[in-house]
N, C-alpha and C positions, 0 to 999 in steps of 0.2 A: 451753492457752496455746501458740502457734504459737514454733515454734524460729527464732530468729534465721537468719539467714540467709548462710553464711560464703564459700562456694562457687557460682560463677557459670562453668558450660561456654562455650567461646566461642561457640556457641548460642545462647545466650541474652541477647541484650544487652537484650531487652526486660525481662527480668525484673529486669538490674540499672537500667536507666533507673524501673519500678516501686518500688525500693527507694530508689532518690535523686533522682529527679523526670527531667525530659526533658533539662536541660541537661548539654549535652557535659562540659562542666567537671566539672561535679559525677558524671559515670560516671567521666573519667580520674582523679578522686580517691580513689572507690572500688575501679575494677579496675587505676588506675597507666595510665600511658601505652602499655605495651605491649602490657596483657591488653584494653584500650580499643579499641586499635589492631586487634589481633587478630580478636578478636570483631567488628568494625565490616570488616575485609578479607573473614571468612566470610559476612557480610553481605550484601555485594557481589558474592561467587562468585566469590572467589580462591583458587588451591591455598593451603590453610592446612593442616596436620598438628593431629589432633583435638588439643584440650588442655581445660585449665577455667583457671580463675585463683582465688587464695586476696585474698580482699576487703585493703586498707589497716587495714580496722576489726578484721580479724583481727590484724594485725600491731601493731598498736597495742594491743589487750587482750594479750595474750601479754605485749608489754614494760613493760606496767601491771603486769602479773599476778606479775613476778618469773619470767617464760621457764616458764610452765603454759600447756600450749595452750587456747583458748576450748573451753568444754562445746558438744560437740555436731560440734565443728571435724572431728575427724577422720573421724567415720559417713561425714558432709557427702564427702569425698577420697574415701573409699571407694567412697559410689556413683559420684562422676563418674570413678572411675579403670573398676566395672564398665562405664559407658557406651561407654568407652573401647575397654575390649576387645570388649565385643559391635559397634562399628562398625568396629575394625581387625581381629576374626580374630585376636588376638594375647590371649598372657594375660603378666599381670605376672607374673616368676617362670618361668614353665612352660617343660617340658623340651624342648616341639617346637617353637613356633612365640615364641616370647620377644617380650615386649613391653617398650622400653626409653623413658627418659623422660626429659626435661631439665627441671630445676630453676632459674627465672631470674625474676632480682629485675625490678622494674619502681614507681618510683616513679610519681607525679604529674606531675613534670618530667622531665626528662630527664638522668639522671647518669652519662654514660658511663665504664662501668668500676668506677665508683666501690662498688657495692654486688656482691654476689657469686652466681655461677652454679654449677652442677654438671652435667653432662652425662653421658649415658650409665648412669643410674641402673638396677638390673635386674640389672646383670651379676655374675655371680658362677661358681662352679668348675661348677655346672648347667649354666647357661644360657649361659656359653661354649662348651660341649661341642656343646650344643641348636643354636646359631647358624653353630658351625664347619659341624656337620653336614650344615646347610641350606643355606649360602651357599658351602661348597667352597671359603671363603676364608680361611684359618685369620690370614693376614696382619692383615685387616681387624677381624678380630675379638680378635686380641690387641692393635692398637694400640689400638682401644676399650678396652679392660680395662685397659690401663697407664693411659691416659687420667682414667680415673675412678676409680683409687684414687689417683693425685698431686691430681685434682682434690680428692677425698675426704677426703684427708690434709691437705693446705693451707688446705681453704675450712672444713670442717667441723670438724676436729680441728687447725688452729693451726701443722700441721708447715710449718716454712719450705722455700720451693722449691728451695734449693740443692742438697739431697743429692738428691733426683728428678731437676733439671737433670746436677749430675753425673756418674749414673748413665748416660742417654742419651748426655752428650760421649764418656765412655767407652766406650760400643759404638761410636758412629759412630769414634772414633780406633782400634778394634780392628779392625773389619768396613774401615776404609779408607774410606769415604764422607764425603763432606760433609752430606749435608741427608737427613732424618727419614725422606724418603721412600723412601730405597735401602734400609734397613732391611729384612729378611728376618720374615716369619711368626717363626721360631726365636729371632731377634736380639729379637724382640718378647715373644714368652713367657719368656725369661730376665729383660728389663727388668720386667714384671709380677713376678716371681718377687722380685727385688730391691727393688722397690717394697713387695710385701708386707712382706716382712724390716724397711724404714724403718719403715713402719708400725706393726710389732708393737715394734720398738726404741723409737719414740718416744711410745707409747700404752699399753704394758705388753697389751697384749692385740689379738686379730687381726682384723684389715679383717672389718666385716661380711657376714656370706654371707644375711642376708636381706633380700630388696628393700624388705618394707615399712618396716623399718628405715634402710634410705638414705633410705629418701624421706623419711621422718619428719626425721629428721638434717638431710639435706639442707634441709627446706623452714625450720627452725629456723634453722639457719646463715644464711640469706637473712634470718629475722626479722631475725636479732642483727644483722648485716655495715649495716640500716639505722644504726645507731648508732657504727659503726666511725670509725678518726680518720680516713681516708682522705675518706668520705663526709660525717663532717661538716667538717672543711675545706672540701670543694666545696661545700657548699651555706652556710658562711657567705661564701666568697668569691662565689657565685650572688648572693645573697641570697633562697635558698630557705629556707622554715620549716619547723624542727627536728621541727613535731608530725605530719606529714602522715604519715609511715611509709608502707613498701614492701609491694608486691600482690605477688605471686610464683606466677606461671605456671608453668605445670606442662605439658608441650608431649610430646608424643609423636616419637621421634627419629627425626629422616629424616639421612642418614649420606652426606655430601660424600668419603667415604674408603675408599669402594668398591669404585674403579679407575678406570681414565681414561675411563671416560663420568661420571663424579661430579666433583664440584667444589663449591666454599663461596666467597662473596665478601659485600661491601660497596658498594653505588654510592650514588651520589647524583643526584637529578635535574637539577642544573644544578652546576655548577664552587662547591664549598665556597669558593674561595678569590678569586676575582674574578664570581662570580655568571653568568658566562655561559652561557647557556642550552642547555647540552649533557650530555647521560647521562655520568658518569664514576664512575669506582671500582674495586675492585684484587677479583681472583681467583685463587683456586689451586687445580687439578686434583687430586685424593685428596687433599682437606686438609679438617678440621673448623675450624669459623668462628673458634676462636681461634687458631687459627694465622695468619689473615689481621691480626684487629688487633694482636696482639703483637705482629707485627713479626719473629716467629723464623724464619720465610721471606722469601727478598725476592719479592715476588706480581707477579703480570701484569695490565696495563693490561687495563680490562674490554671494550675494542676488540677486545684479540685472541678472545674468546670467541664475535666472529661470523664470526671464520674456523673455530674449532674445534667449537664446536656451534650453525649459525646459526639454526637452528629454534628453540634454545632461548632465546639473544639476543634477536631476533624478538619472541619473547612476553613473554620482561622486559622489552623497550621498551615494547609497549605498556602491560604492568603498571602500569610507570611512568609511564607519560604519565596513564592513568587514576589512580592515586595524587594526582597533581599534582596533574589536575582536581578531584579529588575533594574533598581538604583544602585546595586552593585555596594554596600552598605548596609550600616545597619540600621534599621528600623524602626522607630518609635510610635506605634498604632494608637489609636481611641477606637471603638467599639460600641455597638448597641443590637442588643438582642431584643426585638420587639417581639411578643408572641412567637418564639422558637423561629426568627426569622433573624439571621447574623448582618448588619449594616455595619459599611465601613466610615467613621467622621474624619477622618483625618491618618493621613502617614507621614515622618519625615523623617531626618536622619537624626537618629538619636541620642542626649547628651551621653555622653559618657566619661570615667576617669581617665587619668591621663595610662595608670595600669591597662584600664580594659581596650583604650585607643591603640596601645601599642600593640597587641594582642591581638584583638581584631584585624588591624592593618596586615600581620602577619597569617595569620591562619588564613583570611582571603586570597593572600596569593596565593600559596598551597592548596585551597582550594578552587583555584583557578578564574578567581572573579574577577582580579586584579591586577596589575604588575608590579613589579619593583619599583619604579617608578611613581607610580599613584599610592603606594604603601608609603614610599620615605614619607609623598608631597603631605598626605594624609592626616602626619603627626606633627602637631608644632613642636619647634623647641621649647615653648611655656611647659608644653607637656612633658617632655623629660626632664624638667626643670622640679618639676613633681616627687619624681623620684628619691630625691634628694634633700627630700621634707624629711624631719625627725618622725623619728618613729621611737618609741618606749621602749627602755633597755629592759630588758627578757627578767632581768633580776628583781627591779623595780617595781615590773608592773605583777610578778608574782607576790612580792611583799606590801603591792599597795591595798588601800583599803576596798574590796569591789562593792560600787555600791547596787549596780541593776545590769542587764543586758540588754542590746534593744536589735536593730537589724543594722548591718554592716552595711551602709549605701555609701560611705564616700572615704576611703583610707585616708590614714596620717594619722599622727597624733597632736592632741590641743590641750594644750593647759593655759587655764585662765578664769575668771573672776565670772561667775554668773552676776549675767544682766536679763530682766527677767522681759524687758521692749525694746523694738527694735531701737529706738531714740535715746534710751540707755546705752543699749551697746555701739551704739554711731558717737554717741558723748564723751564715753568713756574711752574710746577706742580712739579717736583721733585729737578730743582735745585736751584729754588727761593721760596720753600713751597708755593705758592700761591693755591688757592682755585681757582678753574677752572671751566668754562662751556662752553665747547668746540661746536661752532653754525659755520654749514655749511647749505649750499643749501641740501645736502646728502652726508652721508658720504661712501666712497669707503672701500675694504680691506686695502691700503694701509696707512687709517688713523686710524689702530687700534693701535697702539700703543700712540696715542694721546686721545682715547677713552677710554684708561684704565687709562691714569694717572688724568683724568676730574674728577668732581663730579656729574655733569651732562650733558646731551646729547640733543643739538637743532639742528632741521633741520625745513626747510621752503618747501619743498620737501620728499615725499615718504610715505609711507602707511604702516598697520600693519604686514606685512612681506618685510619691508624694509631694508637692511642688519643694517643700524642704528640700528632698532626696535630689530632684534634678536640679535646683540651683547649687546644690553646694559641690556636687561632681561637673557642674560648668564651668566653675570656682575654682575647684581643686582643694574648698573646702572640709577637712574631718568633717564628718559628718551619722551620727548615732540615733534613730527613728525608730517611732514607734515601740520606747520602752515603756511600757504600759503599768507598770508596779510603780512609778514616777505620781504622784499629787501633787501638782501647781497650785500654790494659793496668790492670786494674782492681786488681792488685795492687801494681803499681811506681805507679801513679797518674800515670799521662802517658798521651798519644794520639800515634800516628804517624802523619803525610800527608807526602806530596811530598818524602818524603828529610827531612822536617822533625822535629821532638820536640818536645810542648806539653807542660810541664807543669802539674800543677795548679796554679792560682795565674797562671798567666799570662795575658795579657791573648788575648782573639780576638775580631771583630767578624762579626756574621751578617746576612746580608740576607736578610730571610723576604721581600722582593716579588720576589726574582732569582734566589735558592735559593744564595747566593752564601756560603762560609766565608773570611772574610780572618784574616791573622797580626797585632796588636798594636792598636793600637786607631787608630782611623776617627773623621775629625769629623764630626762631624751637623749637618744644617741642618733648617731649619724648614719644611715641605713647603708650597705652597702650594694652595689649593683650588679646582680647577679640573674634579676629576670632574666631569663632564656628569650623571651621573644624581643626582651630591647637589645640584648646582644646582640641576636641575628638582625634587628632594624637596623644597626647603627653600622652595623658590618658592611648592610648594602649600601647605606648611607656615604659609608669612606669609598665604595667603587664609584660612586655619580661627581664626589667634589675635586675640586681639583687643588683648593687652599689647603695647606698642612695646617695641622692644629697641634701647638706647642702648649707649656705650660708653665707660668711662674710660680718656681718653686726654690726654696732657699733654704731648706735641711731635705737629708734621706729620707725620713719620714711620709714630708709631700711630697718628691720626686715617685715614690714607691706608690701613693695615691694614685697622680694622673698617668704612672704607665698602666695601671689597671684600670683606669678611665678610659685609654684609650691614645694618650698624649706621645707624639712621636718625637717629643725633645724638650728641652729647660728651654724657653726662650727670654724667660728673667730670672740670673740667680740675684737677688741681691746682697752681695755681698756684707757689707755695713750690719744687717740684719744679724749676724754673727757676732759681731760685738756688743750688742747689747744682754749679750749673754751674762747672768751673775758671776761665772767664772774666769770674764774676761774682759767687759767694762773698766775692773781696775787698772787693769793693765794697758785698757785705751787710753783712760783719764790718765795716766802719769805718762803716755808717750805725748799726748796735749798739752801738759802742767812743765813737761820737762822745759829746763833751761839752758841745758847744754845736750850737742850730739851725741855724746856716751848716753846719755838717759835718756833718750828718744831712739837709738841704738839697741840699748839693752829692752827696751819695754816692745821694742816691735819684735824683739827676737823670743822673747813669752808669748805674740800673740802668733807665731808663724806657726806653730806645730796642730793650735788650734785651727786655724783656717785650713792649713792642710789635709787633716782629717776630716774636715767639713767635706771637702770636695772629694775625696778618697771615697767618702761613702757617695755623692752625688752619681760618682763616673763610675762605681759599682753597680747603681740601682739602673743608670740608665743605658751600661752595657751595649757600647755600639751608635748610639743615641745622642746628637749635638749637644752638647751644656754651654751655651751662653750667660757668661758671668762678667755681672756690669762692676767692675770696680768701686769702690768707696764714692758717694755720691752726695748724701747732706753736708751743711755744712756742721763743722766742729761745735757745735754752740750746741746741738742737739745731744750730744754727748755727756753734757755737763749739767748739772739743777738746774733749775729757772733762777736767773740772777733774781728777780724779787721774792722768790723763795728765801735762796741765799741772805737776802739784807733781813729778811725779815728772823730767819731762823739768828744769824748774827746779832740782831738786836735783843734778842729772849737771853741767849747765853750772856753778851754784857751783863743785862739786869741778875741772870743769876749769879755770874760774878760777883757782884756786889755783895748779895746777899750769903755767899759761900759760908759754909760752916767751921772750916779747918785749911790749911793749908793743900792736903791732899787733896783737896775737893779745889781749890786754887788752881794748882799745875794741872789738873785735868781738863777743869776749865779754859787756861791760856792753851795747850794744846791745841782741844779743838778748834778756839778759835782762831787761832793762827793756819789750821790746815783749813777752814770755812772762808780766811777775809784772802787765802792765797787761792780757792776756787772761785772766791767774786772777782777779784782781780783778774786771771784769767776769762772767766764768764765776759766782764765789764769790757777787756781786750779783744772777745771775737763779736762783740755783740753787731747786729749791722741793722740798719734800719729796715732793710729788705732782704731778709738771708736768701729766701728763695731764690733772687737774681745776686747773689754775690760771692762770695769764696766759697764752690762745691764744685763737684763733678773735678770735670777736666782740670778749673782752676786751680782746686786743693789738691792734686795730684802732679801739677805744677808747683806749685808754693812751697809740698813736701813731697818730693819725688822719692821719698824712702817708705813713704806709707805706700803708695803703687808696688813701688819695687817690690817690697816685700811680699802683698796681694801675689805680685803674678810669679813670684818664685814658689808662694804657697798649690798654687795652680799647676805647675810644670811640675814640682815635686810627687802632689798628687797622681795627677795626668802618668807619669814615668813608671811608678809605681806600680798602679791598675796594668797599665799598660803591661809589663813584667808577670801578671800575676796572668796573663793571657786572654787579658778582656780589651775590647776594640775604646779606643775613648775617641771622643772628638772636642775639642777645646774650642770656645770660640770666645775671645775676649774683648771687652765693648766698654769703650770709653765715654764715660755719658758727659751731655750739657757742651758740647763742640757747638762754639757759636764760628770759629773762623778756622780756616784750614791748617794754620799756621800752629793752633795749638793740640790740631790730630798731630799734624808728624813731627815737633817735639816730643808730645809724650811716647806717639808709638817706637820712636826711636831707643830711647830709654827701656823702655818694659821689653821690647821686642830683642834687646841686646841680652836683658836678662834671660827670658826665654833660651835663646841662644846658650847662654851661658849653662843654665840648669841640664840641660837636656844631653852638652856636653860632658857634663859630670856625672852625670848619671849612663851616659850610655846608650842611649834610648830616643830614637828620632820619632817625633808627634806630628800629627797632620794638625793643623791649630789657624786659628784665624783671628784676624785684629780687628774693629771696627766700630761703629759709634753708634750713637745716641742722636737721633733727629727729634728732638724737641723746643729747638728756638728756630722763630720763620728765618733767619740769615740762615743758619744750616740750609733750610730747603730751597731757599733762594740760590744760594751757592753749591748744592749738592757735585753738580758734574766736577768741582775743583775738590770738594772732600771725598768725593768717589775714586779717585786718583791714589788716593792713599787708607781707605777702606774697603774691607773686601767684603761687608754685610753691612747695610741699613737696619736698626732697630727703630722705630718710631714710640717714642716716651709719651704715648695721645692727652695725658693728664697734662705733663707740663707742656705740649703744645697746645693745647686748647687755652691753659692757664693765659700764655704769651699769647697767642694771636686772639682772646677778645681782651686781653687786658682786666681780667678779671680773677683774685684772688681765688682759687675755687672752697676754703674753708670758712672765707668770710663770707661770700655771697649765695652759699647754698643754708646758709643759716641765715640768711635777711634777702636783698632783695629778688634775688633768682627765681624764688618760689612765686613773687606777686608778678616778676613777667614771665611766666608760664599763666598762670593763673588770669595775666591779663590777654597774653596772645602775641606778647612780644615777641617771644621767643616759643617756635614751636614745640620743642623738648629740652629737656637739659643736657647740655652741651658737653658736661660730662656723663652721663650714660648715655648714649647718645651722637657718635659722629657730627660733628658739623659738616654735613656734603658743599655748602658751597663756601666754605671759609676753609677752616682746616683741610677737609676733604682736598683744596686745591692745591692747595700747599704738598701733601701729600703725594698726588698726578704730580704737580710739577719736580717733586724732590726724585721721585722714581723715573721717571720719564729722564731728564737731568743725568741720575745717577749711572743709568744704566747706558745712556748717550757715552757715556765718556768708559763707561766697566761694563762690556755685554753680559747677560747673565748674572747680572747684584743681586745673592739674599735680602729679600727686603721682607720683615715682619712689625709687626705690632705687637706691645708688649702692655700699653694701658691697659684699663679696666675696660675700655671699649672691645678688646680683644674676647672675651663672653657674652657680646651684647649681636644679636640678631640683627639688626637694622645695619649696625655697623659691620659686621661679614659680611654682608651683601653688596657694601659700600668697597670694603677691602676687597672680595672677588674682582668688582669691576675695574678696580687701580688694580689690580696686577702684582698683589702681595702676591709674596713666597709661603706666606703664614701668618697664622691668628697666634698670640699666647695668653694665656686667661689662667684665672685661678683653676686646680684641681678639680675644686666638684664645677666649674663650669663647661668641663672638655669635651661631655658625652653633647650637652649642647650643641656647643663649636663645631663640634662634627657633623650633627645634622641641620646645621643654620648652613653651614657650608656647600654641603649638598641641597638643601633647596635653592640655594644662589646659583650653582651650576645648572640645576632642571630649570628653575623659570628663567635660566637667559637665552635655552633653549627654546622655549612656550612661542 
């Protein structure tokens, strides 16, 4: 029986493409992103340092297995470690020429930081001796050795980094230096020294002296650290899957810490943060790679490295530029310049903002890397969801207080409460709602979960490929690094700038597009969207879909938004929303309170001019453009105080009665409250146990057929108007809450006579259309009979979700909704979120249904699911006419749409 197969050299990609078929995907699942990557650069004939990689399937039996490594797993490392040394001349272990090894996790995706490394494996009281010997650098070789017992100690055995960190603060404040590097050979063999000491203090027993036991160790710790809370935070805020587990490479160590012909960086092939098409990224001279994302160095621009080794720069650009071509993408390298010798560790495709996404995407086609097609698939909708983050109003943040500058890694603006750890800012951020901006020296993986519940992101420390910098542009996090005029005091808990003191708890606002720190808090405005390259995205985006993308909008103001969004119709006006206008409430409430026809006459004939001019500017703004206007919709009751308002505000005035001062203070008193106990009265009359399901929509435009009438004469009046004025309108009017067909063609007979009526008097024939509201499951049950006498389906996804789970949606997304999500009851919430095999059916069957009986039915959606990605994908495949969503959600809608058209293609 042939032995599984656990162990792939980066040699051999052929052999892993034979184990999991040819497609890419299916190798970075097996070897993880990095060991993929790896293997596919040696492929190419790029300096790679020999290594193998331990398969995902490994990683996953072992965490099946209760942490037993796979039978057969370790033979498997054995040999590829002899390959190893028989290609490098080196032996694991051995006393002359030492062969040292790094240990690094490598998922599927991409989780920076998030899962855990080890470096410099091999070294022990031997083979330090063996390497001083050789290299005449006893310097280089002790910072190695400290290196990889803090690494040792922290990643594999649990010790926290503090007493390691404070070991080294204490040499450098002894020796008088500042930075790691002044450090002497001597200064560094005592930190090892002390290092071991933690070790044996916190372990009961002493730092391993055999290599194959680090490895072992080590490659384990990478299993487990898959499972860690760090990691899975990120990947459920990714939305990566829990079961894919990590590959963990096994690399042969080439050594940035040398001397000043050595150096370790980080680049990128185009600007992570605005996508411009230029090599950038940070390096340090005698520094191992994590010293560059830490942040514990401040690092140098990777410009200056074609002054100091241009030969070597030189060939990382080209590297780079072939990288690019390669995976057709942008880039995100590591580096290691041994003895003026450039090694590549790692390439993959690089985080970036949702600006630099869109940007990238573009300029690649143009430059011919890519298509139209792979540009739309490219960008998520979250990503242009981005766009549409406040940003600081221009005026604001000229007059605000500045308090520092740092580097611009991640746009948007944040205001919020400095939390000075990540467990602060997760505290205060979800169980005290606070507004958060979580500010460290640098932030670690282990503070990512206080990184996601922030609004924004400060460090005083670290550079454009900071781990900070690329979580928070993974994020979409603001985000402001490496402002170095910042003092954290992490024990008194305040920061110091500009002669200033912030404490925790105080407010500060961050510009991640400006790199800009202000003192208290900044108003935000609403950004508008005029990027040139998301225009042209979203341009190609409307040639691939085939769903229209409407907009509910209920004044000129939004209407005038979503045609600049992109929106090619109203597909919810609500009208009702109109009356709650201060100018015109009162005049709803006395067409309510009235007791006879004349005063329910005269009070709708005050609100006609009003509604007319609503719509007059509507079918101005949208010129040419359908306006779907849902007539009057809640019930009455909403219109009016809250009855226990009422009784209660009733009760205060009695008691003031009593205690009146004069007569005139009397009559003023019985006034009111005779107009207060004649609105409780009324209140007390529409009250209903269940307003939601009782006198609205259809009903109350039944009950009061003058309140409709009115509506749609204010419509046709409009409509006539525009019309006259030589602008195209398109009317389309929708009767919401039709549970049986019988009370569509009542009402449409009525409104539709009016219509008639209007149109004759004015002169002026309108294209206009009548239609409903599918929001209770009898509509959708019975569609092909209300299809008969509607000429457009609107689907109301709120109050059907509401109706077919039987589920209030204001009370239960405030109690128990959230604990079945949280349990697995329910896979998402049902209002954001399409239900595909509830609702969803209902929906198929109501179109299907409708369109049986009226070939060619407008059918759209007008809920809030109408903005939501999952659900356009849902609506593509039903065979809507259209999405309608709020304004700033259109530019979305249009590219959710079009990826539903390309992958039903795929």
């Amino acid at each position: 029986m042939q032995k599984k197969k656990w162990v792939f050299g980066f040699n051999e990609l052929d052999a892993a493409k034979k184990h999991v078929g040819e497609d890419w995907d299916a190798v970075r699942g097996l070897l993880g992103g990095k060991g993929a990557n790896l293997a596919e650069m040696v492929r190419i004939g790029l300096p790679v340092p020999d290594g193998f990689t331990i398969s995902t399937e490994a990683c996953n039996t072992y965490l099946a297995s209760g942490s037993i490594l796979p039978e057969g797993l370790w033979d498997q490392v054995l040999a590829a470690l002899a390959q190893i040394e028989a290609s490098t001349g080196k032996s694991f272990g051995g006393s002359e020429n030492p062969l040292l090894l790094s240990c690094r996790s490598g998922a599927k995706f991409s989780m920076p930081g998030m899962m855990d490394t080890v470096l410099n494996i091999g070294l022990n009281d031997q083979t330090v001796a063996a390497m001083i010997h050789q290299t005449e650098d006893p310097r280089f070789v002790y910072d190695a050795y400290r290196r990889l017992i803090q690494m040792f100690g922290s990643v594999v055995m649990g010790i926290d980094d503090e007493p390691f960190e404070e070991v080294i603060s204490t040499a450098r404040r002894t020796v008088g230096v500042e930075n790691d590097s002044e450090l002497t050979a001597e200064n560094w063999q005592q930190v090892a020294e002390q290092f071991k000491a933690i070790y044996r203090r916190h372990t009961t027993h002493d730092f391993p002296e055999d290599p194959y036991k680090q490895l072992q160790k080590a490659t384990e710790a990478v299993f487990k650290s898959w499972n860690g809370k760090r990691a899975v935070d990120y990947r459920t805020a990714a939305g990566i899957s829990h079961d894919l587990g990590t590959a963990v490479s096994v690399v042969t160590m080439v050594f940035g810490n040398m001397g000043d012909d050595c150096a370790t960086g980080v680049a990128m092939t185009r600007n992570g943060s605005t996508g411009e098409p230029k090599l950038e990224g940070d390096y340090l001279t005698n520094a191992q790679g994590e010293d560059v994302v830490a942040g514990i160095r401040m690092t140098r621009d990777l410009a200056e490295l074609k002054t100091e080794m241009p030969s070597v720069y030189d060939e990382f650009e080209r590297i780079a530029k072939l990288l690019e071509d390669h995976y057709r993408d942008m880039q995100d390298m590591e580096f290691t310049i041994e003895k003026g010798k450039l090694w590549m560790l790692q390439t993959r495709d690089g985080k970036r903002t949702a600006q630099a996404a869109v940007r990238i995407a573009v300029d690649m086609v143009e430059e011919g890397l890519i298509d139209r097609r792979t540009a739309v698939l490219r960008v998520s909708p979250d990503q242009v969801d981005f766009f549409l983050h406040p940003q600081f109003d221009t005026s604001a943040a000229i007059a605000g207080k500045l308090l520092t500058r740092g580097l611009n890694v991640s746009p948007g603006a944040a205001v919020g409460q400095v939390a000075f750890d990540a467990d602060m800012a997760e505290s205060w951020a979800n169980n005290e709602g606070k507004a958060v901006i979580m500010v460290r020296p640098e932030t670690k993986p282990d503070d990512v979960h206080g990184m996601l519940a922030a609004r924004g992101i400060l460090t005083s420390r670290g550079g454009r490929t900071s781990h900070a910098a690329l979580v928070a542009r993974q994020f979409g996090k603001p985000a402001v690094v490496g402002a170095s005029a910042i003092r954290i005091d992490l024990t008194n808990r305040l920061m110091t700038v500009a002669n200033r003191t912030i404490h925790e708890g105080e407010w500060i606002s961050i510009d991640g597009t400006a790199g800009i720190v202000y003192e208290g808090q900044l108003e935000t405005m609403v950004p508008d969207i005029k990027d040139p390259w998301l225009i042209k995205l979203l341009t190609w985006a409307d040639e691939f879909r085939k769903l229209g993308v409407w907009a509910n909008a209920d004044y000129p103001r939004d209407a005038k938004r979503a045609v600049e969004y992109g929106a090619e119709g109203i597909g919810l006006c609500r009208s009702e929303h109109m009356f709650f206008e201060t100018d015109r409430l009162p005049h709803f409430q006395r067409m309510i309170m009235a007791d006879y026809p004349v005063e329910r006459k005269e009070a709708l004939a005050a609100l006609l001019p009003f509604q007319r001019e609503d719509f007059v500017g509507l079918f101005r703004v949208m010129a040419g453009k359908p306006v779907i206007i849902r007539l009057i919709d809640p019930p009455l009751h909403e219109f009016l105080p809250d009855l226990m308002e009422l009784m209660s505000e009733l009760a205060d005035l009695k008691i003031r009665l009593k205690h009146a001062p004069d007569m005139a203070a009397i009559d003023t008193l019985l006034t009111e409250i005779r107009e207060k106990e004649q609105l409780r009265k009324q209140a007390q009359r529409l009250r209903e146990a269940n307003p939601m399901l009782g006198t609205r929509g259809v009903r109350l435009g039944i009950y009061i057929p003058e309140l409709t009438t009115m509506q749609v004469r204010a419509i046709f009046e409009a409509a006539c108007r525009v019309a006259k004025e030589g602008i195209e309108v398109h009317p389309e009017v929708m009767i919401p809450l039709t549970s049986h067909v019988n009370e569509l063609i009542r009402q449409r007979a009525v409104l539709e006579n009016e219509a008639r009526t209007v149109m004759k008097e004015k002169g002026v024939e309108i294209a206009y259309k009548f239609g409903t509201m599918i929001e209770l499951p009898r509509a959708a049950l019975t569609a092909d009979e209300i299809a008969r006498h509607a000429e457009f389906f609107s689907f109301g996804t709120n109050d059907l979700t509401q109706t077919t789970f039987g589920i209030s949606r204001d009370d239960a997304e405030a109690g128990f909704l959230i604990e079945y999500m949280e349990s697995g009851i329910l896979p998402a919430n049902p209002f954001a979120t399409l239900d595909r095999d509830g609702v969803g059916q209902l929906i198929d069957m109501a179109v299907k249904k409708g369109r049986s009986t009226q070939p060619g039915l407008e059918c759209g959606i007008c809920g809030e699911h109408g903005g939501d990605p999952k659900s356009i994908a849902l609506c593509h495949q039903l065979g809507l006419t259209y999405v309608s969503c709020s304004p700033f959600r259109v530019p979305i809608a249009r590219l959710a749409a079009a990826h539903a058209a390309l992958k039903e293609k795929k």
